[in-house]
Structure formats: structure tokens, C-alpha cells
C-alpha positions as CSV (number, residue, x, y, z in Angstrom):
1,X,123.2,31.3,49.4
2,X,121.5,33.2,46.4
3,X,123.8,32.6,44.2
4,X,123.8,29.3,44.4
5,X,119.7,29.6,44.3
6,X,120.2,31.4,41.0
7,X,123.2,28.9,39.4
8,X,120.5,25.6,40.3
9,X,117.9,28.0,39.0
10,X,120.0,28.4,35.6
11,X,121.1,25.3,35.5
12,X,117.3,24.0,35.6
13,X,116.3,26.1,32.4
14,X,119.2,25.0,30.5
15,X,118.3,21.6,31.3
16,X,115.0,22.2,30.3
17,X,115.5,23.8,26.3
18,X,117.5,20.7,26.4
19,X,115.4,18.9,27.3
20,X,112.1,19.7,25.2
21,X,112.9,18.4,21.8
22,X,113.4,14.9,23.2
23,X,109.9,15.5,25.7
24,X,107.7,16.6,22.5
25,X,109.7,13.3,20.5
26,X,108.7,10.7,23.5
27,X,105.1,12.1,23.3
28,X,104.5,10.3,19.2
29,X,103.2,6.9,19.4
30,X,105.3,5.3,16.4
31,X,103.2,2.0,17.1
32,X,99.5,4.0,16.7
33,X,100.8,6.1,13.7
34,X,101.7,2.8,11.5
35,X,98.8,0.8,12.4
36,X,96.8,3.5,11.4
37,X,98.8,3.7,8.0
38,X,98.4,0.0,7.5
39,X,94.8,0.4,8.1
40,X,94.5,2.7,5.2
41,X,96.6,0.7,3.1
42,X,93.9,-2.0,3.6
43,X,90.9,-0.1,2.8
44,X,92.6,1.1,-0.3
45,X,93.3,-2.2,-1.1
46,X,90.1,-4.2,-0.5
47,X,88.2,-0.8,-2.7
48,X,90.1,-1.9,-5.9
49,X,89.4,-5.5,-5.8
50,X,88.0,-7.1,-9.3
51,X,84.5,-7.4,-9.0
52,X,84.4,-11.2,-9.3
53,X,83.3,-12.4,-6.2
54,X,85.2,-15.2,-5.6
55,X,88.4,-13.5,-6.4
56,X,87.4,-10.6,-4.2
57,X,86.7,-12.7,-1.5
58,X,90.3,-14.6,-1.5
59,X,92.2,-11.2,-2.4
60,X,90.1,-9.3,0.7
61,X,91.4,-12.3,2.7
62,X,95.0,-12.1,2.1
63,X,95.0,-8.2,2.8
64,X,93.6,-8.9,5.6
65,X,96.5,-11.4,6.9
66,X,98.9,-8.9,5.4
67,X,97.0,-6.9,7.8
68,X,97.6,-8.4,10.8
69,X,101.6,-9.2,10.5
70,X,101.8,-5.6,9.9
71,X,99.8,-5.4,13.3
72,X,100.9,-7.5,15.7
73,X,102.2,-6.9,19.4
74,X,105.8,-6.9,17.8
75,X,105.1,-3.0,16.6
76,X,103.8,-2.1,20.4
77,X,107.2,-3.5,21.9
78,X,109.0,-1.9,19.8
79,X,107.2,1.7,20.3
80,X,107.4,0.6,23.8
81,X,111.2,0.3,23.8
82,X,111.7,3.1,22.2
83,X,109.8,5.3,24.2
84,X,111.9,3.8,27.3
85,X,115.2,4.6,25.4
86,X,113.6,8.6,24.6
87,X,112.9,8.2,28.7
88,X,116.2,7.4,29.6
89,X,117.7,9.6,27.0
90,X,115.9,12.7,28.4
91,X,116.8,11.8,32.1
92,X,120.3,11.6,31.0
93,X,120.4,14.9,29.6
94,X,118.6,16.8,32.1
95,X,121.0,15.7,34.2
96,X,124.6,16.1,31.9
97,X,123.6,20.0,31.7
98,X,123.7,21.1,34.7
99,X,127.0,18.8,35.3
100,X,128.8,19.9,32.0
101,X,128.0,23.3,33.4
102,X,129.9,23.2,36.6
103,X,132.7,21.2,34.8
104,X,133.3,23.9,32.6
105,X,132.4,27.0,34.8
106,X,134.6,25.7,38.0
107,X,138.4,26.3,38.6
108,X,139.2,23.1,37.1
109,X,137.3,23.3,33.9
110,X,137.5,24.7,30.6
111,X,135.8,28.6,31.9
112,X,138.9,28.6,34.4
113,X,136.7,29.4,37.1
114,X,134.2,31.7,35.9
115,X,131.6,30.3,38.7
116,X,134.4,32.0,40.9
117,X,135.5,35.1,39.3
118,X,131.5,36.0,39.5
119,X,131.4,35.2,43.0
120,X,134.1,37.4,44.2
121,X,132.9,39.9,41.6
122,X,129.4,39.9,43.8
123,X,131.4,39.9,46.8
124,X,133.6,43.2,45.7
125,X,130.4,44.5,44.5
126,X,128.5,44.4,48.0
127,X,131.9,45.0,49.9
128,X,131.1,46.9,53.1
129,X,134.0,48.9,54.2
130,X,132.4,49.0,57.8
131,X,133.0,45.9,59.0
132,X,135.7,45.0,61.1
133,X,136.7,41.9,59.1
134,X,135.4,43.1,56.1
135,X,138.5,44.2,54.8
136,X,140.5,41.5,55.8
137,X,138.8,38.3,55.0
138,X,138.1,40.1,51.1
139,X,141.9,40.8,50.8
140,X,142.3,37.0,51.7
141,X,139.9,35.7,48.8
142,X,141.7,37.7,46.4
143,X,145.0,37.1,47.9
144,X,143.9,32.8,46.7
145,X,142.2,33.9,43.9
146,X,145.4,35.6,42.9
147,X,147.4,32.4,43.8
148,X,145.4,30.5,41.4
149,X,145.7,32.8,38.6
150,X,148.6,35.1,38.2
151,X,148.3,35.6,34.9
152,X,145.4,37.8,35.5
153,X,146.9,41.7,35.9
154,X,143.8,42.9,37.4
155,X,143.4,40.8,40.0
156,X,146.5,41.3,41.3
157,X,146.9,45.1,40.6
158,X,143.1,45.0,43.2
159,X,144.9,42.7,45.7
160,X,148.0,45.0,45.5
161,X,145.4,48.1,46.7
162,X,143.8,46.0,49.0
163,X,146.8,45.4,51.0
164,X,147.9,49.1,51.0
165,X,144.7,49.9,52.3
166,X,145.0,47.2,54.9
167,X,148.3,48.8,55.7
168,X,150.5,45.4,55.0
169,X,153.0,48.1,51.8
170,X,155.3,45.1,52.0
171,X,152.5,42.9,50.5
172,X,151.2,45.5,48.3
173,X,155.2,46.0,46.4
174,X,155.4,42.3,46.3
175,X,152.5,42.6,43.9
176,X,153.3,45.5,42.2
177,X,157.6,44.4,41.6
178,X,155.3,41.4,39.8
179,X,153.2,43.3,37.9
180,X,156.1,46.1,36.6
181,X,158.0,42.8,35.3
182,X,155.0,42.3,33.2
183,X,153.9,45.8,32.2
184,X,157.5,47.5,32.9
185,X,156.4,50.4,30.6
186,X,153.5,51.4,33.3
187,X,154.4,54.5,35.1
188,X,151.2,54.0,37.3
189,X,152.7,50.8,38.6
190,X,156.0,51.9,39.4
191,X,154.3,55.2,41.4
192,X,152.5,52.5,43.7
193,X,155.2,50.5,44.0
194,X,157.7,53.3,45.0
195,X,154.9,54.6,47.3
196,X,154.7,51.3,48.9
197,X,158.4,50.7,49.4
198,X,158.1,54.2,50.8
199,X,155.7,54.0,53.5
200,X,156.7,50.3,54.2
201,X,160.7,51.6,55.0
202,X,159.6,53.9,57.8
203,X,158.7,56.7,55.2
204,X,162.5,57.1,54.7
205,X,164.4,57.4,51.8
206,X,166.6,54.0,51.8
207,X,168.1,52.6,49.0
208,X,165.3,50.4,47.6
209,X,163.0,53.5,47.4
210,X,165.1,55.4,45.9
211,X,165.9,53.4,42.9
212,X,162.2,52.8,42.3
213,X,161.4,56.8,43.1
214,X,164.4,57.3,39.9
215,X,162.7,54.7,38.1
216,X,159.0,55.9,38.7
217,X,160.4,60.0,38.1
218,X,162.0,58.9,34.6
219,X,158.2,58.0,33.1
220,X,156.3,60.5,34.6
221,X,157.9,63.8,36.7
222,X,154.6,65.3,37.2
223,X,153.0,62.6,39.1
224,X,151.9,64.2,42.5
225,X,152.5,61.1,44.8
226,X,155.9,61.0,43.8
227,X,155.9,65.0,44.2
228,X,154.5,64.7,47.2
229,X,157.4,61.7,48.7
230,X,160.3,63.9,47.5
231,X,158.7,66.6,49.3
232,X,158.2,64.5,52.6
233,X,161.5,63.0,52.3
234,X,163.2,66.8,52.0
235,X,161.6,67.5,55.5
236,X,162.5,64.4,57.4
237,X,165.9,64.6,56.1
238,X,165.7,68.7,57.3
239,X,165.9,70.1,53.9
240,X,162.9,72.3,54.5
241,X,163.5,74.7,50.6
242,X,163.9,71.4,48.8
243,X,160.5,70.2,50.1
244,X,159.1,73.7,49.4
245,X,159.4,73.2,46.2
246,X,158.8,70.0,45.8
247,X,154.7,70.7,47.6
248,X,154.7,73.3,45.3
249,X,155.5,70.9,42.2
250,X,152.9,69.3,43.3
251,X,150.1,71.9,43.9
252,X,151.0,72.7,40.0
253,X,150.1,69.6,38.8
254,X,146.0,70.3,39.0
255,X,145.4,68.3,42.1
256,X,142.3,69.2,43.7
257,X,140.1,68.7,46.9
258,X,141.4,67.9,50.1
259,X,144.5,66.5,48.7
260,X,145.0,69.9,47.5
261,X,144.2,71.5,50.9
262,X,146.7,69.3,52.9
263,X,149.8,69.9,50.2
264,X,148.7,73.7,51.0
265,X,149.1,73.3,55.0
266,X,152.7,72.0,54.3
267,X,153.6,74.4,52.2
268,X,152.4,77.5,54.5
269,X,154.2,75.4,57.5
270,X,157.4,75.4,55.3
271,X,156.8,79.3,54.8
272,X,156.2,79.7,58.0
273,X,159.5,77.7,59.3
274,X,161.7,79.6,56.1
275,X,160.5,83.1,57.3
276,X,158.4,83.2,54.5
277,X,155.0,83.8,56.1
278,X,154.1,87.0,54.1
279,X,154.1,85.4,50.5
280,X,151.6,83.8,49.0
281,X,151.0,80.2,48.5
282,X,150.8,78.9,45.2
283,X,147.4,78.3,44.4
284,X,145.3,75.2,43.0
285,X,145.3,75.8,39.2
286,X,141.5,76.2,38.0
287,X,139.4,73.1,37.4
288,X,138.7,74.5,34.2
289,X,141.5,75.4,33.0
290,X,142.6,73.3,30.2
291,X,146.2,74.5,30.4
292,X,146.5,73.3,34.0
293,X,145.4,69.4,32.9
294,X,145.7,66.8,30.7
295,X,142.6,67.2,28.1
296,X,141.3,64.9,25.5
297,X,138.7,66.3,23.6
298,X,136.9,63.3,20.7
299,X,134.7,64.4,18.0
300,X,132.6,60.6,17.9
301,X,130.2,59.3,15.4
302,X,128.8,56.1,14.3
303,X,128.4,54.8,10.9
304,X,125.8,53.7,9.0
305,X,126.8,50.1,9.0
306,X,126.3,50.1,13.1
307,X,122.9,47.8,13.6
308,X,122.0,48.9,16.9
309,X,119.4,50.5,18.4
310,X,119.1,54.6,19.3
311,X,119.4,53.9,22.9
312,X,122.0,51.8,23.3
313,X,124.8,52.9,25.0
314,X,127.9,53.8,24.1
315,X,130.8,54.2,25.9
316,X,134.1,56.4,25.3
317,X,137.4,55.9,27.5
318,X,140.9,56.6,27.8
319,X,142.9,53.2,29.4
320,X,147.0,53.3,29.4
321,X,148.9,52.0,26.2
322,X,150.8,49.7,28.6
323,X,149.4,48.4,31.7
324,X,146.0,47.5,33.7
325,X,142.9,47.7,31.3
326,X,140.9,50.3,34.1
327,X,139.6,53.3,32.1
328,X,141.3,57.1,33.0
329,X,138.9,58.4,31.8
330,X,135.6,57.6,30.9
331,X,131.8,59.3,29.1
332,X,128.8,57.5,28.7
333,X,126.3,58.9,26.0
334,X,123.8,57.0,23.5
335,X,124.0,56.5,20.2
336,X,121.3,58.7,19.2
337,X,123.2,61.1,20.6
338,X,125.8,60.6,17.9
339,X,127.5,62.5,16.4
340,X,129.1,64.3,19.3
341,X,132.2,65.6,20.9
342,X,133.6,64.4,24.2
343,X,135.8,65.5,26.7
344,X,138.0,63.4,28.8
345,X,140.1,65.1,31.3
346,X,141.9,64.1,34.7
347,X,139.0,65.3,36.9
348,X,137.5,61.9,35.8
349,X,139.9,59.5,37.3
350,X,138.0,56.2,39.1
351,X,140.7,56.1,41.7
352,X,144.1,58.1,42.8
353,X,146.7,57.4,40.6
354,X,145.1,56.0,38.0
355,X,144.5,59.2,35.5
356,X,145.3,61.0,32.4
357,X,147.9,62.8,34.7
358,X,149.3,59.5,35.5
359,X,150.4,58.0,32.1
360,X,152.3,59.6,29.1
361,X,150.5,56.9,26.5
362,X,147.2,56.7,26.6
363,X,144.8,54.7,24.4
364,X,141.3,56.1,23.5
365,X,138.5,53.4,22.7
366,X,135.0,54.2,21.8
367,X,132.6,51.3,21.8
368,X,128.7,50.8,21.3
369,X,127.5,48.2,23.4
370,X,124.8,45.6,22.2
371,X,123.9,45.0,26.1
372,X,124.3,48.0,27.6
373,X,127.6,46.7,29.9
374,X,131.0,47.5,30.5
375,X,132.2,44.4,29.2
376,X,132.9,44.0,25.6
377,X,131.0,41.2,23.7
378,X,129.6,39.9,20.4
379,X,127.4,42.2,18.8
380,X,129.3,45.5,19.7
381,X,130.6,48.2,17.6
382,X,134.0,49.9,18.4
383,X,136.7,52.6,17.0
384,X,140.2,52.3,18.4
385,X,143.0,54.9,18.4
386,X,146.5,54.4,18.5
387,X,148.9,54.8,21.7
388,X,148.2,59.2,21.6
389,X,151.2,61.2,23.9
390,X,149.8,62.8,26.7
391,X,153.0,64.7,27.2
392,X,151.6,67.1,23.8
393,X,148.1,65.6,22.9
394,X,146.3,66.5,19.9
395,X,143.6,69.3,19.3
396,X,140.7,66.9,18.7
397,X,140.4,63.1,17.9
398,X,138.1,61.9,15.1
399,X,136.6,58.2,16.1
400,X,134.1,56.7,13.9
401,X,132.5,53.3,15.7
402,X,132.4,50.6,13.2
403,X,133.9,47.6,13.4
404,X,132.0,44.9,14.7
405,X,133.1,42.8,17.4
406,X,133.3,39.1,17.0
């Protein structure tokens, strides 16, 4: 209900800038104003009459019946009609704005449904996980959303998590099979999709999984999902070493937190089962240890040219060379705090599986924005690298922000 408050509320002021011009026009009394001109004309007239009196007398007489043609009720109707037509001209555009506006904004129009993507942008925004439904009636709006526009990777790479978290994998590597024939370069991607197939065959090792586990391994061997699925596979199918060491792949490859905790249990259960309980468990390489992760380190400054103010903000990401546009990695600073180095590291990943571990080509953007959000727009200043190799990443990047964006 309150967005709709705020769109009629929107809709109102636009109508109303529209509108003004033509109100302020309406307002002049064309009639008034040339009767008053004519009047003035007169005066000027009758003061440079001869100063014969009889000619004065007939010349003061025909200005006067000039006068009065120029005067007559024709000039009121006319201002009268033409006030009407500035009426009816105003009421029509107050009400075209707010009509042009939905045709453009709604799924039908020109914006391709920009009224909508907002909505379910709120919506995802005030999502509470508590609910009962919650879940399942959002997964449904993006599930339509989805249908209505599959060109739109993001969309469907959030649907694709929503029904994995829902528990409906079959769903989720329908999405993501669609999504690797578009961005078949992604090794994110095909690590959810392989994970899917995965959990939705039974956590078994059929066929199908396989191929997209060889597929998935090829791009990326240190991905720890896929670490971890070899390693669960190896114990269902009671090769207890081979899982060892594939837990203990994966404990190498920085993982952290309770992740890291549960990868420990199986490997001390494997020890325990191999009659290996007296050695010691690989442990978590240190947070800080840049040899254990991926680390992008950017030396950023701004340029002269940059017409912003100190405090705007600028932001400074990693996003994969090939695939969905969510940042790895991402530092927020201002521009007065310019010049300045930043680090980017796989600690900083907005959601599992979707880090600098994760990809082998990474992107790094640094961008000054002119209204403070995420979103780029007219008015901002960027710097863009090239597609950087994760596998053997350089020392330090120098990014100056300067071109504008249109």
C-alpha cells in the first residue's frame, strides 16, 4: 500500500512542474493587456494633434472610433477562449503525466517493468526469513518475474538460490543449466549447479553429477563445495582415505568459521575410523595469511578532472570476468580519502560461493558515485581493469578514477 501512496504521490509532483508553466500562462489577461496598449496609443495620439481646433476636434474623433474597434467585446471572447483552451490544455496534461508514467514504467511499456523490478526489490529488501510462507510465496514472484524476463541473469541466478534454500535442487539446476549456456565460462555457476544435481540425486554420485563435478573441477580445483562433494561422495561409496583427503583439500583452501569446524569433525571421524586418531588434523590456514588466500591489494586515486565532492563515496570491487555482476569483493571509502590503497581478499565474500576463491578471472572496478548508491549512473567517475588471473595475481594494481560516466 505505501508504495503505491508514494508512486500517486510522485506522480502528483511531476504533474505539477508540468503543470506550472501553463498555470502562470492562464493567469495573463491578453484582453486587459491590449486595451490598455490601445489606450496609450490614444493618448499619444490625441497629445500630438495640430493645434487648430477644428482639425483637432475631427482627428480626436476618429482616434477615438479607432479606439473602440480596437476595444470591443471581440478582444474579451477571444481572451476568454483562449483562457478555456490554456484550461483544458493544463487539465489534459496533469492528467497525460501520471498516465505516460505507468505506460512506460509497467511491464508492458518502454521501462520493461521498472514499477515491478522496484517492487520486488522492496519486497527482497524487507524479506523476513521467519515466516512460514515467507520463503515460499517470494520464490514464487521471482519464479514470474523470471518468466517474464529471462534475459535478466540476476534474476534468475536469485531465483536459482531461492529454490536451493527452499530445498526444490531440481528447480535450482534448471536455472543454473540455463544460466551456464549463457555465461559457460563461470566456474561459480557450474559449482551450484553440480551442487544441486548433487543433493537433488540422493547426494550420490550418478552420472549427471559427475559430468558437471568434471566440468565444474576443470575451472576451479580449489573450490571447497566441490572439495567438500568429492569428499562426501568417497564416504558413501566407503572410500574412507579418498575422502580424507579430499576434507583435507578443503580445509587448505582458507575456509573459515563453522564451515571450517564441521570439515574438521569429518576429518577427525575419518582418523578415527583409519586408525589415525593420534595425528593431527590439518588446521584452518590463518585469516591473515596472505599465502593461504586469494589477495588483491589496489593502490586507488582520483584525478583532478573528477567534479565531485570530498564526501562522496566511492566504491572499489572485484565482480567475475564472465558471469553474474555481484561484487567478490568489495571497500567503501570517500574520496577525500583518496589516494589510498585497498585490500580485497576472500574473507569479503557477500554469500558462499560467490568469492575471489571462487573464480580464476576476476574484474576490478573502482567507481565514484555522484549519489552515493550502488548503482552506476550519470554523473559518476570510474577506473576499470582488465580480466586479472586470480590463479597468480599481481603485487599491486594502480586505478586512477576518471572517466566519466554517461
Amino acid at each position: 500500500m505505501m508504495f503505491w501512496l508514494v508512486l500517486l504521490l510522485l506522480c502528483g509532483l511531476a504533474a505539477a512542474f508540468a503543470a506550472a508553466p501553463l498555470l502562470f500562462a492562464a493567469r495573463i489577461d491578453d484582453a486587459e493587456s491590449r486595451r490598455d496598449l490601445n489606450l496609450a496609443l490614444y493618448r499619444e495620439n490625441v497629445s500630438d494633434l495640430v493645434t487648430d481646433d477644428a482639425d483637432a476636434a475631427e482627428l480626436e474623433q476618429e482616434a477615438q472610433r479607432a479606439l473602440l474597434q480596437d476595444t470591443d467585446g471581440t478582444d474579451a471572447s477571444v481572451g476568454t477562449a483562449a483562457a478555456g483552451n490554456g484550461r483544458k490544455l493544463l487539465l489534459a496534461t496533469c492528467l497525460l503525466v501520471p498516465v505516460l508514467g505507468i505506460i512506460i514504467y509497467a511491464d508492458f511499456g518502454a521501462g520493461r517493468g521498472a514499477i515491478t523490478d522496484l517492487r520486488l526489490k522492496q519486497e527482497l529488501a524487507d524479506f523476513d526469513a521467519t515466516g512460514p510462507d515467507a520463503h515460499r510465496q517470494l520464490t514464487e514472484k521471482l519464479a514470474a518475474r523470471a518468466e517474464q524476463r529471462p534475459e535478466d541473469a540476476e534474476l534468475s541466478f536469485f531465483l536459482a538460490r531461492s529454490y536451493s534454500v527452499q530445498g526444490e535442487y531440481d528447480k535450482a539446476a534448471t536455472v543454473y543449466r540455463r544460466l551456464i549456456n549463457e555465461y559457460p565460462n563461470d566456474a561459480g555457476l557450474r559449482s551450484y549447479y553440480a551442487e544441486s544435481l548433487f543433493v537433488a540425486d540422493d547426494r550420490r554420485m550418478t552420472e549427471r553429477v559427475r559430468e558437471a563435478m568434471d566440468a565444474a573441477m576443470s575451472m576451479n580445483p580449489h573450490d571447497t563445495t566441490l572439495l567438500e562433494i568429492e569428499g562426501i561422495a568417497a564416504v558413501s561409496e566407503g572410500r574412507p582415505r579418498e575422502a580424507l583427503d579430499w576434507f583435507q583439500k578443503a580445509l587448505a583452501t582458507g575456509v573459515s568459521g563453522q564451515r571450517a569446524e564441521l570439515i574438521r569433525v569429518a576429518v577427525s571421524r575419518l582418523h578415527n575410523q583409519l586408525g589415525l586418531a593420534g595425528q593431527t588434523v590439518a588446521a584452518t590456514p590463518d585469516a591473515e595469511d596472505d599465502s593461504a588466500m586469494r589477495v588483491l591489494n589496489i593502490r586507488v586515486s582520483a584525478a583532478d578532472t573528477v567534479s565531485l565532492p570530498p564526501t562522496s563515496t566511492v566504491f572499489v570491487y572485484a565482480r567475475a570476468a564472465a558471469g553474474p555482476p555481484a561484487p567478490l569483493a568489495v571497500q567503501r571509502l570517500t574520496l577525500a580519502d583518496l589516494p589510498a590503497t585497498v585490500r580485497l581478499d576472500e574473507r569479503m565474500a557477500m554469500m558462499e560461493g560467490m568469492g575471489l576463491a571462487n573464480f580464476d578471472s576476476v574484474v576490478v572496478i573502482a567507481r565514484a558515485s555522484s549519489t552515493g548508491g550502488v548503482t552506476p549512473s550519470s554523473g559518476d567517475f570510474e577506473a576499470r581493469t582488465g580480466a586479472i588471473d586470480m590463479t597468480s595475481p599481481p603485487a599491486e594494481l594502480k586505478m586512477v578514477i576518471e572517466n566519466p560516466l554517461p
